[in-house]
GUGUNU-149853 format. One line per 4 residues: their letters; for each residue z, x negated, y of C-alpha. Coordinates in nm, 2 decimals. Each point is the difference from the previous one (the first is absolute). Example, Ala and Ser with C-alpha at 12.3 -4.5 7.8 and 13.67 -1.06 7.14 Angstrom:
AS) 0.78/-1.23/-0.45; -0.07/-0.14/0.34;
This chain:
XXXX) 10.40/-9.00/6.80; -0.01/0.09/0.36; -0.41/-0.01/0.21; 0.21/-0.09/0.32;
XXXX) 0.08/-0.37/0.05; 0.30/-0.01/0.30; -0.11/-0.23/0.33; 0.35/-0.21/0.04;
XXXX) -0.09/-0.19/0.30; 0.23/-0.34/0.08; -0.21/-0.09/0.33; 0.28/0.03/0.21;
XXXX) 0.26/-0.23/-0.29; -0.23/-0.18/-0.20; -0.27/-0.06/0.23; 0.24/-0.12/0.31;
XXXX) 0.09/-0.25/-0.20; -0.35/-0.16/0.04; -0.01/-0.29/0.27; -0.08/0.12/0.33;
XXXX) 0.06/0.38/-0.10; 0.33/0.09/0.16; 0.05/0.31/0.18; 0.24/0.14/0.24;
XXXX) 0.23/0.33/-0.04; -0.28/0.21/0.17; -0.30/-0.16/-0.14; 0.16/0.06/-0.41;
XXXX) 0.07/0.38/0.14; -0.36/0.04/0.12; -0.17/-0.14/-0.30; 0.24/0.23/-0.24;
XXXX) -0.10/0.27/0.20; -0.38/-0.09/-0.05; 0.09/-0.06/-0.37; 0.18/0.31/-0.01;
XXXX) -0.40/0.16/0.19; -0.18/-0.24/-0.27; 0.19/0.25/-0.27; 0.17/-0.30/-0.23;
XXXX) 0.24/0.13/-0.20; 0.32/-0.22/0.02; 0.06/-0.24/0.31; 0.19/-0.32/-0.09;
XXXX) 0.18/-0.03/0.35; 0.16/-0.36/-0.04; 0.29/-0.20/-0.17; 0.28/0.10/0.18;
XXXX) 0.25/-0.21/-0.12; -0.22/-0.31/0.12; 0.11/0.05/0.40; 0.13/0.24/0.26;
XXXX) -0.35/0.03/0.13; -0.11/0.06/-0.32; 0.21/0.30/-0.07; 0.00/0.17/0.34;
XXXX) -0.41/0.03/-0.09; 0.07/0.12/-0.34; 0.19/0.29/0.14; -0.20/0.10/0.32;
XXXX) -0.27/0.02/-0.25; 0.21/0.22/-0.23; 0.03/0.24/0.29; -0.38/-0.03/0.13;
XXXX) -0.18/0.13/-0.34; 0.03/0.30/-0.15; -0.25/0.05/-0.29; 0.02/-0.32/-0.14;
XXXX) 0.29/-0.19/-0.22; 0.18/-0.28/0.17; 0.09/-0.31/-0.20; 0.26/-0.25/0.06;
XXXX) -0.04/-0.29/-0.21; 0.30/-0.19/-0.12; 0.16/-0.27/-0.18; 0.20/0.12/-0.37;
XXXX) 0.29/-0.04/0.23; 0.21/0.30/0.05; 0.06/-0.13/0.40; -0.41/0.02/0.04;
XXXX) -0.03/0.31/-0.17; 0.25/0.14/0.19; -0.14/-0.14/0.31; -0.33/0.12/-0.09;
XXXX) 0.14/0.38/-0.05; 0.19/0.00/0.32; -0.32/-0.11/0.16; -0.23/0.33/-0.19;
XXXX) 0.19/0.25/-0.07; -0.07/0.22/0.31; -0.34/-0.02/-0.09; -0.20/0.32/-0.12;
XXXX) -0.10/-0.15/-0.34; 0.23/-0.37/-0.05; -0.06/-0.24/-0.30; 0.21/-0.29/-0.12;
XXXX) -0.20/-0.29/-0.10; 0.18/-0.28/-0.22; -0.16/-0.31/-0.16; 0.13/-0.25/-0.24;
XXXX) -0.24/-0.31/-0.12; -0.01/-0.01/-0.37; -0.24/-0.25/-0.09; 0.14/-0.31/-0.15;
XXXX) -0.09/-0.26/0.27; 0.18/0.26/0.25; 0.26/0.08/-0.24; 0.10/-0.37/-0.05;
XXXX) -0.10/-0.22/0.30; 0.11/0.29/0.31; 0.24/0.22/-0.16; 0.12/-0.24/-0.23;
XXXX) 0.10/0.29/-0.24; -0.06/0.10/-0.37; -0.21/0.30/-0.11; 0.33/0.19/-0.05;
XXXX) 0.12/-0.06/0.28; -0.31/0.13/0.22; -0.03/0.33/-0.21; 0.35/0.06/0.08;
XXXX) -0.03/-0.05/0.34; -0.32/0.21/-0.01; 0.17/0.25/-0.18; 0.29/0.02/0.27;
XXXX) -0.20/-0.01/0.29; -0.22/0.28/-0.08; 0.32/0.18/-0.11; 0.12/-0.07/0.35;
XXXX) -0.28/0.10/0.18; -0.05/0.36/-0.21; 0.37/0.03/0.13; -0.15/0.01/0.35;
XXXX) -0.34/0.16/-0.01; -0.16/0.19/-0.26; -0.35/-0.17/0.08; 0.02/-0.37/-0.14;
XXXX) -0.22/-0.27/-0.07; 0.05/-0.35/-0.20; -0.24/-0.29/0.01; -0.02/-0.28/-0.25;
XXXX) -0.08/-0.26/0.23; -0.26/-0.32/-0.15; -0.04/0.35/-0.31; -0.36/-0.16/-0.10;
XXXX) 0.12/-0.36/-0.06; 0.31/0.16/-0.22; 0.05/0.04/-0.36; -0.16/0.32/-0.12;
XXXX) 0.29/0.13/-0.21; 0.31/-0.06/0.22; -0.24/0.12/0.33; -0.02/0.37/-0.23;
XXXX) 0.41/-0.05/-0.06; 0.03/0.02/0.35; -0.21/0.25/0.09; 0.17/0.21/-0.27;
XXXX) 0.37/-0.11/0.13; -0.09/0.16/0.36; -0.15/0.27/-0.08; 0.24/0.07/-0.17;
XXXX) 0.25/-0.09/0.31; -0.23/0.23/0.18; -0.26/-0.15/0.16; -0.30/0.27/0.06;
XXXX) -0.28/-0.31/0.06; 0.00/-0.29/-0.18; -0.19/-0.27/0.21; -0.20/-0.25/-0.21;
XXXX) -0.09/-0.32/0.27; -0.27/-0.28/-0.07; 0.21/-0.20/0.24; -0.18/-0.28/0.08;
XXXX) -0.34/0.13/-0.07; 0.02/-0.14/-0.37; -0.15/0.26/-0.21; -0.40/0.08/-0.10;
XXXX) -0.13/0.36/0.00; -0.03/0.04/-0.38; 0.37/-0.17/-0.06; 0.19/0.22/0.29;
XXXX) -0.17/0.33/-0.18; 0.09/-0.12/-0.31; 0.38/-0.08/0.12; 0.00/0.33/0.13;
XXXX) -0.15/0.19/-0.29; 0.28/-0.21/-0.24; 0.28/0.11/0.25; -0.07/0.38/-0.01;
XXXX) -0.06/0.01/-0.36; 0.29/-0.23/-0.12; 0.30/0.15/0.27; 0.10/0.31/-0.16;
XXXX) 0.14/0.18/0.29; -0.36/-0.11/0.20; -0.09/0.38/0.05; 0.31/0.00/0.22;
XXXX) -0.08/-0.20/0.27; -0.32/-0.09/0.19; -0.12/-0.34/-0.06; -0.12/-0.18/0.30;
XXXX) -0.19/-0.34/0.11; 0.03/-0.24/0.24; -0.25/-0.26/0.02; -0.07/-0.30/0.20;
XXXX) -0.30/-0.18/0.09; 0.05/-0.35/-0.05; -0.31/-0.03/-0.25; -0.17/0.29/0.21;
XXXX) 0.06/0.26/-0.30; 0.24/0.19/0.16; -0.18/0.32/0.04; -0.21/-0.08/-0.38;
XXXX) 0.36/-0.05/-0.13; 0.15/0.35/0.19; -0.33/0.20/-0.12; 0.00/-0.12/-0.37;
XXXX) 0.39/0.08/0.02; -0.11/0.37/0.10; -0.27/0.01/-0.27; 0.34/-0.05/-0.24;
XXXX) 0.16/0.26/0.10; 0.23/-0.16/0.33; 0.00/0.27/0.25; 0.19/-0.15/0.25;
XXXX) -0.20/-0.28/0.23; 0.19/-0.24/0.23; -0.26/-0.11/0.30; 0.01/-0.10/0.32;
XXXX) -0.28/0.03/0.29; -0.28/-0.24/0.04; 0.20/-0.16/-0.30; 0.25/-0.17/0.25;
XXXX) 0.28/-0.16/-0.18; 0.17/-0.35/-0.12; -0.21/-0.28/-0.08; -0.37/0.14/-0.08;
XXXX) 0.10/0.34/0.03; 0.02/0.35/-0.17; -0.17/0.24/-0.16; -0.19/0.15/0.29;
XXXX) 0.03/0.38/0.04; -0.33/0.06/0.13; -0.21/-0.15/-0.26; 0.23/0.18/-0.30;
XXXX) -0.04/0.31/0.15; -0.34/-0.03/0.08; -0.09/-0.08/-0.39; 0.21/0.26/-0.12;
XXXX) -0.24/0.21/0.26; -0.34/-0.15/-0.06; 0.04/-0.02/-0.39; 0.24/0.29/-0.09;
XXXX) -0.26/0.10/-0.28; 0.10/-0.30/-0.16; 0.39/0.01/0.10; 0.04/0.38/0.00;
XXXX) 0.32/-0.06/0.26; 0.06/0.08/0.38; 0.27/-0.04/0.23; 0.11/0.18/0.33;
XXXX) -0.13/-0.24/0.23; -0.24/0.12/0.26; -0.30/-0.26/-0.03; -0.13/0.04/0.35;
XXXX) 0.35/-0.11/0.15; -0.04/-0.36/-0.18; -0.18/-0.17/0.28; 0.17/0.10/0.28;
XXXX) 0.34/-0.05/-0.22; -0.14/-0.37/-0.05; -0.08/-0.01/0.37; 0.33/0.04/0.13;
XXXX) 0.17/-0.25/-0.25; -0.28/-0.24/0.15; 0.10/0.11/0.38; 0.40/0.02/-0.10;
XXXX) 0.00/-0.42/-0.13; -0.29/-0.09/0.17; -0.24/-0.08/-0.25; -0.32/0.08/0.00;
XXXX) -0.13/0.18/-0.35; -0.24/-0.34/-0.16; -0.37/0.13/0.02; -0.04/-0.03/-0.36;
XXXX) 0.29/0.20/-0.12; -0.11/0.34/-0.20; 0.03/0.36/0.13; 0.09/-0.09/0.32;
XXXX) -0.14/-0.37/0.12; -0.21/-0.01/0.28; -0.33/-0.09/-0.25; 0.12/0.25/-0.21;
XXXX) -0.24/0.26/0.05; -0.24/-0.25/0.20; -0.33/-0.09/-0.14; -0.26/-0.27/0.11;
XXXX) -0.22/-0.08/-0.27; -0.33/0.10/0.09; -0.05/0.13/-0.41; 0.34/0.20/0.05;
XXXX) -0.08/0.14/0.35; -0.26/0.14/-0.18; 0.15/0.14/-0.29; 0.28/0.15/0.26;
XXXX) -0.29/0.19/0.21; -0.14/0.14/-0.28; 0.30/0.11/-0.15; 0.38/-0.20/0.06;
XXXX) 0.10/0.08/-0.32; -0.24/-0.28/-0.14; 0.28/-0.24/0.15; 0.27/0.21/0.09;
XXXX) 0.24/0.10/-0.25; 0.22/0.24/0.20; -0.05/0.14/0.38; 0.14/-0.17/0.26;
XXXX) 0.17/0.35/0.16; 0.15/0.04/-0.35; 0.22/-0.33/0.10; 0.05/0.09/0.38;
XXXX) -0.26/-0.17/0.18; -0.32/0.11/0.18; -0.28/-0.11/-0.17; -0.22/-0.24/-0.19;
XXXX) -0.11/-0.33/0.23; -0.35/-0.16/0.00; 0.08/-0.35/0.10; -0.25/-0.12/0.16;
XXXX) -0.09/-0.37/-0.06; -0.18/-0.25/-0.11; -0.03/0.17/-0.39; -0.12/0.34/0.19;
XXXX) -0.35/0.11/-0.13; -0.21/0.19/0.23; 0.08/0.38/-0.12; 0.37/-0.11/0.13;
XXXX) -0.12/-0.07/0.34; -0.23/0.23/-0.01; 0.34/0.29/-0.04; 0.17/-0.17/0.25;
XXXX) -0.23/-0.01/0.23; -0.07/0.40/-0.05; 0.40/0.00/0.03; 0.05/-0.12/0.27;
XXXX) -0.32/0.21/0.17; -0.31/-0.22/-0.02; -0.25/0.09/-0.20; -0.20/-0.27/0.06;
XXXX) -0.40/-0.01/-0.19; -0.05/-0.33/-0.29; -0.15/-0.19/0.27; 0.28/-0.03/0.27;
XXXX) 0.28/0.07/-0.33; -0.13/-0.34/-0.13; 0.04/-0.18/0.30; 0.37/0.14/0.01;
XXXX) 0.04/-0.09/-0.40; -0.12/-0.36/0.08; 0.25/-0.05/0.28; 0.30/0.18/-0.18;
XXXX) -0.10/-0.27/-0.31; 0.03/-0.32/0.25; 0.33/0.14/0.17; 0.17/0.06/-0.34;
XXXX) -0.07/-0.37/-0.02; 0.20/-0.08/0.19; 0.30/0.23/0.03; 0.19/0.15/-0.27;
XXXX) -0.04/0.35/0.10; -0.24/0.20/0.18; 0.17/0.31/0.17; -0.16/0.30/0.15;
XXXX) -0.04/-0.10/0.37; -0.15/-0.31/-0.18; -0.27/0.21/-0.11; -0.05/0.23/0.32;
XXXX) -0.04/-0.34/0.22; -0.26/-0.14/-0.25; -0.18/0.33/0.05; 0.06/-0.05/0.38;
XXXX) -0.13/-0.33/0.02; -0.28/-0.02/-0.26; -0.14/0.35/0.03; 0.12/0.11/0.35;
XXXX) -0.02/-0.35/0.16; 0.15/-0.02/0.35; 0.10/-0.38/0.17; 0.36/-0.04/0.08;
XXXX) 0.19/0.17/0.33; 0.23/-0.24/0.05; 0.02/-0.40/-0.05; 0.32/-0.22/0.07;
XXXX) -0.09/-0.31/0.24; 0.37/-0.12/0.03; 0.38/0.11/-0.06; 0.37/-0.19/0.05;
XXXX) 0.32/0.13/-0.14; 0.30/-0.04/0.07; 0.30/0.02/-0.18; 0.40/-0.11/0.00;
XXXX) 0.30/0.09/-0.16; 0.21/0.15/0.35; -0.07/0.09/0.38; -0.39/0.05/0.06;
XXXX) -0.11/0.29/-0.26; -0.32/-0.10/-0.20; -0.33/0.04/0.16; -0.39/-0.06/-0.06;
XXXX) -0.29/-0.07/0.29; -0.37/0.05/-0.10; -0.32/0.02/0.09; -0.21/0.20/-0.12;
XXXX) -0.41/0.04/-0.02; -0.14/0.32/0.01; -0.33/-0.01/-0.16; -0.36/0.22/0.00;
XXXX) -0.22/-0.20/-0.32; 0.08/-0.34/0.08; 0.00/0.05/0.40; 0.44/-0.02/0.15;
XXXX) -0.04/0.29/0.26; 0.40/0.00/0.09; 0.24/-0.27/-0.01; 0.36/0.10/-0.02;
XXXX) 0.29/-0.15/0.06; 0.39/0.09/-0.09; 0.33/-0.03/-0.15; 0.29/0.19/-0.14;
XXXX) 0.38/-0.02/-0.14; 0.06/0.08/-0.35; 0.27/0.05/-0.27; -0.16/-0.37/-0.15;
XXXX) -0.29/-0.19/0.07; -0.22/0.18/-0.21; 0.11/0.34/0.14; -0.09/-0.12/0.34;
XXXX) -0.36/-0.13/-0.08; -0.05/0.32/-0.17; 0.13/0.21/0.33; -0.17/-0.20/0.21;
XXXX) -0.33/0.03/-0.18; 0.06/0.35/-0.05; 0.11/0.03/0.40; -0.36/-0.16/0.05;
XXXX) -0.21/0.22/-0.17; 0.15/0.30/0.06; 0.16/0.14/-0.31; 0.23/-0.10/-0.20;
XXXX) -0.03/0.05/-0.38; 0.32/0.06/-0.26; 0.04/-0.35/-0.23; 0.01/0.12/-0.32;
XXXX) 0.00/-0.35/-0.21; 0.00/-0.35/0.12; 0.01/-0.27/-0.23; -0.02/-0.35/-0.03;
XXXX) -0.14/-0.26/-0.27; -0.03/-0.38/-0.02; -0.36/-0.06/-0.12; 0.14/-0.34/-0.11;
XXXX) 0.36/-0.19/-0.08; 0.15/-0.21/0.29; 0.11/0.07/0.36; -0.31/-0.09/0.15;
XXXX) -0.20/0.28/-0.26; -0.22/0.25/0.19; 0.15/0.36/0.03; -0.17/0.30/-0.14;
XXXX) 0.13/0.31/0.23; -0.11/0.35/-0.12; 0.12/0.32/0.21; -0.09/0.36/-0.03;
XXXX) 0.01/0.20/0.26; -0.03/0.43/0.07; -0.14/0.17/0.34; 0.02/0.37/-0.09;
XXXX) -0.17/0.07/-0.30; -0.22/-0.34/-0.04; 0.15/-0.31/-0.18; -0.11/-0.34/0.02;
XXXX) 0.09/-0.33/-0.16; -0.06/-0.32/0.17; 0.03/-0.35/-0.12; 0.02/-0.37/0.20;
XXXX) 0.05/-0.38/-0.14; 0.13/-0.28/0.25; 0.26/-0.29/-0.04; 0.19/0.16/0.23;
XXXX) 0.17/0.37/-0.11; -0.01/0.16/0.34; -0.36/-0.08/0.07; -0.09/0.13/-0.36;
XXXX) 0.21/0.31/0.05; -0.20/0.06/0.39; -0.35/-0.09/-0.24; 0.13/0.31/-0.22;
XXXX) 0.12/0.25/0.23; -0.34/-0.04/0.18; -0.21/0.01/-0.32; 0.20/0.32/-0.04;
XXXX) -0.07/0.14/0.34; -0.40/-0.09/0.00; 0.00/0.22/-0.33; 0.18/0.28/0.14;
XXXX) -0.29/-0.05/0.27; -0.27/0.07/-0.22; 0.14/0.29/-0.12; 0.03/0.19/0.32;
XXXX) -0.33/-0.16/0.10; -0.21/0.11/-0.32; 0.16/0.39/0.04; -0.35/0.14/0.05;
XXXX) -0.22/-0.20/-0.22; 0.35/-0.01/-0.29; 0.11/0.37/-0.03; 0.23/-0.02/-0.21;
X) 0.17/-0.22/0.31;
C-alpha cells in the first residue's frame, strides 16, 4: 500500500457549483494556476458537456497547467465523454472522469434503471473512455448509501473496463467516520482486481464529517482524496483541502502518509478563491480563518508567550500566513498587553501599564475589537495626555445626483487646552459628500492623511438609529483610528475623521517626551 495519498482538487467543478461561487474564464485559469503553485495533484477543470462556457474553461485550463492532471468530468454518455476528451486532450497530463449513481434510491427514482443495466453502462463507458485516454476515472455516485456487494461488482466491472481510480463518494454527506473506513476497508479487501486501481474518496459535508469521513477513508487504505478549498461546494460543502492536508501534516505519526502539496501555499490559495467569488474566508474556519491563529484569552495569551505550542498545534508560516495574533480585548490579561505594548515600542513601568490595562478593559467593552492604533491612542491619551487640536463648531453638505458636484463647508476650532486660538473657516468639492468633508478638513489643517478604512454601524434598528462611524487613517509612518456617533452619518463620519486627526496630533506632539514617536 502506497504512503502518498494524491490531492484531486474539484474547486474549480465541484466547488463552482456552490451558490454565489461562479467564476469567469480568467478567474478558473488563475486559480488552476495557483492550484497548479499550491502542488495538488489532479485539477478537475469542469463538466464540459454542461455549456459552451463550461468547456471553453475546461480546455484553456488544459493548456495553462503543466505538472498537474486535468480532469473532465462527464456523464456515462459517450457524447460527454467525448466532449470531455476534445476539451483535455492537449493537456500535459489529461484524465477522463465518469460517474454513474448506483445506489438503489438513485438507481430507481433518477435513472430508473436495474442493477444490470447500470453495470453495463458502467462497464461501456469506462470502456469508452480507456478508448480515448489511458488515464480514467469512475465514480459511483450516492457509493455510501449503496448496497455493499453490487457497489464491489462495480468497482470490479471497471476496473476491469480500465479505469485506473475508482472514486468512492459519500454524496450527500451520509456516512460516519467508522462506517466510510469500514466501506472502504470491505471494498479493497473483497474486489479482487483492487491492487489495480487507486481507490479514492469524495466526501461531502452535510453532517460536517466530510474531512472525518476523507481521513478515516485514508486510514483504510484510499489514497486518492477529492477536496475542494475552504470546503466550497453544493449544499454544506466539501471536504476542505486545507484542513485534510493539514491533519495529514500535523498528525503524520499517526497517519504515516503525505502528499505533494506545498503547505505554506494553502492560505494564500484560500485567499484568492475568497477574492475570485467574493467571499470573505468565515473567521472561524480552520487553517486559514481570520481567528485561526488569533488568541484572546488572557490564560491562552499566556500560555502563547511562554511557549505557542501550549495552544498552537502547527505554525502559522507552515500554512502561509505571517504570524500568530494576540487579540486584544476584553478577555486579554495583563502579560498580553503588557507584549503589545513592548510591540508596539512602549515599555511603559506597572504604574502607568495599569492605567493603560484599565482603559483597554473598558474599551473592549464596548467594541468588538481592539486594534493596534487602539492601543497606541490609549497610551497617547492616558499616559501622554494632550487636549484636542482641533474641535468642529459647525458643517453643511451638500449633495445631488447631477450639475453642482458634492461639496462640504466647515468651521473649524483650533484649540490650545480648552482656549480656541484660530477659527477657520472653508469648503471644498469632492468625489461624494464624505470625500468633500474629509478634503476640506484636510485642506484646513494642512495635511491630508491616506483613508485606509471607513466604516459604518447602526448602534440600533430603525432609520432614525444613531450611526457608529470608525475610520483609520495613515500620515507617513503613524496610523490612527478614530471613531464618532450622531443621528446623522455625515456629522458622525466629520466626529471621526477629527478624532482621528487630534490622535495623529499627539503623536507628532509627544516626539520628544515618546521616542519611540
Amino acid at each position: 500500500m502506497s504512503d502518498r495519498v494524491y490531492i484531486f482538487d474539484t474547486t474549480l467543478r465541484d466547488g463552482e457549483q456552490s451558490p454565489g461561487a461562479t467564476m469567469n474564464l480568467e478567474e478558473k485559469v488563475s486559480l488552476a494556476q495557483q492550484l497548479e503553485a499550491l502542488g495538488v495533484d489532479i485539477i478537475e477543470a469542469g463538466f464540459p458537456a454542461a455549456s459552451q462556457g463550461d468547456f471553453e474553461a475546461v480546455q484553456a485550463i488544459a493548456g495553462a497547467v503543466k505538472d498537474v492532471q486535468v480532469a473532465a468530468l462527464c456523464r456515462a454518455l459517450d457524447k460527454d465523454i467525448d466532449r470531455g476528451w476534445e476539451a483535455i486532450k492537449s493537456a500535459a497530463h489529461p484524465r477522463i472522469h465518469t460517474f454513474l449513481a448506483t445506489s438503489e434510491i438513485h438507481m430507481t427514482h433518477k435513472l430508473r434503471k436495474t442493477r444490470e443495466e447500470v453495470l453495463t453502462m458502467a462497464e461501456a463507458a469506462v470502456r469508452h473512455a480507456a478508448n480515448l485516454c489511458p488515464n480514467v476515472e469512475f465514480s459511483a455516485e450516492d457509493a455510501s448509501r449503496s448496497d455493499w456487494e453490487f457497489l464491489a461488482q462495480v468497482c470490479e466491472v471497471v476496473i476491469r473496463a480500465g479505469a485506473k481510480t475508482v472514486n468512492i463518494p459519500d454524496t450527500v454527506g451520509y456516512a460516519q467516520p467508522f462506517e466510510f473506513g469500514e466501506l472502504i476497508s470491505y471494498l479493497l479487501k473483497t474486489v479482487p482486481n483492487a491492487g489495480e486501481a487507486v481507490f479514492s474518496v469524495h466526501c461531502h459535508n452535510d453532517l460536517g464529517l466530510a474531512v472525518a469521513n476523507s481521513l478515516s477513508a485514508i486510514r483504510a487504505g484510499a489514497r486518492q482524496a477529492e477536496v475542494t478549498l475552504c470546503g466550497i461546494g453544493e449544499r454544506a460543502g466539501n471536504a476542505s483541502l486545507e484542513e485534510l492536508v493539514m491533519a495529514l501534516h500535523t498528525r503524520h505519526e499517526l497517519y504515516k502518509i503525505d502528499c505533494g502539496v506545498k503547505t505554506q501555499q494553502l492560505y494564500p490559495s484560500c485567499r484568492r478563491l475568497s477574492q475570485i467569488i467574493g467571499q470573505p474566508i468565515a473567521p472561524y474556519k480552520a487553517i486559514v480563518g481570520p481567528n485561526a491563529f488569533a488568541h484572546e484569552s488572557g490564560i491562552h495569551q499566556d500560555g502563547m508567550l511562554k511557549n505557542p505550542l501550549t495552544y498552537e498545534i502547527m505554525t502559522p508560516e507552515s500554512v502561509g500566513r505571517k504570524g500568530t495574533d494576540l487579540v486584544i480585548g476584553k478577555h486579554s490579561g495583563s502579560h498580553a498587553i503588557k507584549s503589545k505594548l513592548v510591540e508596539l515600542g512602549y515599555p511603559l513601568d506597572e504604574q502607568q501599564l495599569a492605567v493603560v490595562f484599565a482603559a483597554v478593559k473598558e474599551l473592549a467593552d464596548k467594541k468588538e475589537r481592539v486594534f493596534d492604533e487602539d492601543v497606541e491612542a490609549l497610551v497617547l491619551e492616558t499616559v501622554y495626555r494632550r487636549r484636542d487640536k482641533y474641535r468642529m463648531k459647525d458643517m453643511s453638505i451638500f449633495s445631488g445626483t447631477h450639475g453642482v458636484p458634492p461639496h462640504a463647508a466647515m468651521v473649524l476650532e483650533v484649540l490650545d487646552g480648552e482656549r480656541v486660538v484660530e477659527e477657520k473657516r472653508h469648503s471644498a468639492f469632492g468625489e461624494g459628500p464624505v470625500d468633500a468633508l474629509f478634503k476640506c478638513i484636510g485642506e484646513m489643517v494642512g495635511y491630508a492623511p491616506a483613508l485606509d478604512r471607513f466604516q459604518i454601524n447602526a448602534v440600533t434598528g430603525g432609520t432614525d438609529a444613531q450611526a457608529t462611524v470608525t475610520v483609520r487613517i495613515a500620515h507617513g509612518a503613524k496610523k490612527s483610528v478614530g471613531r464618532g456617533t450622531n443621528e446623522d452619518i455625515l456629522v458622525a463620519s466629520a466626529m471621526a475623521f477629527l478624532n482621528a486627526l487630534n490622535r495623529l496630533e499627539k503623536m507628532r506632539e509627544e516626539r520628544d517626551e515618546c521616542p519611540t514617536l
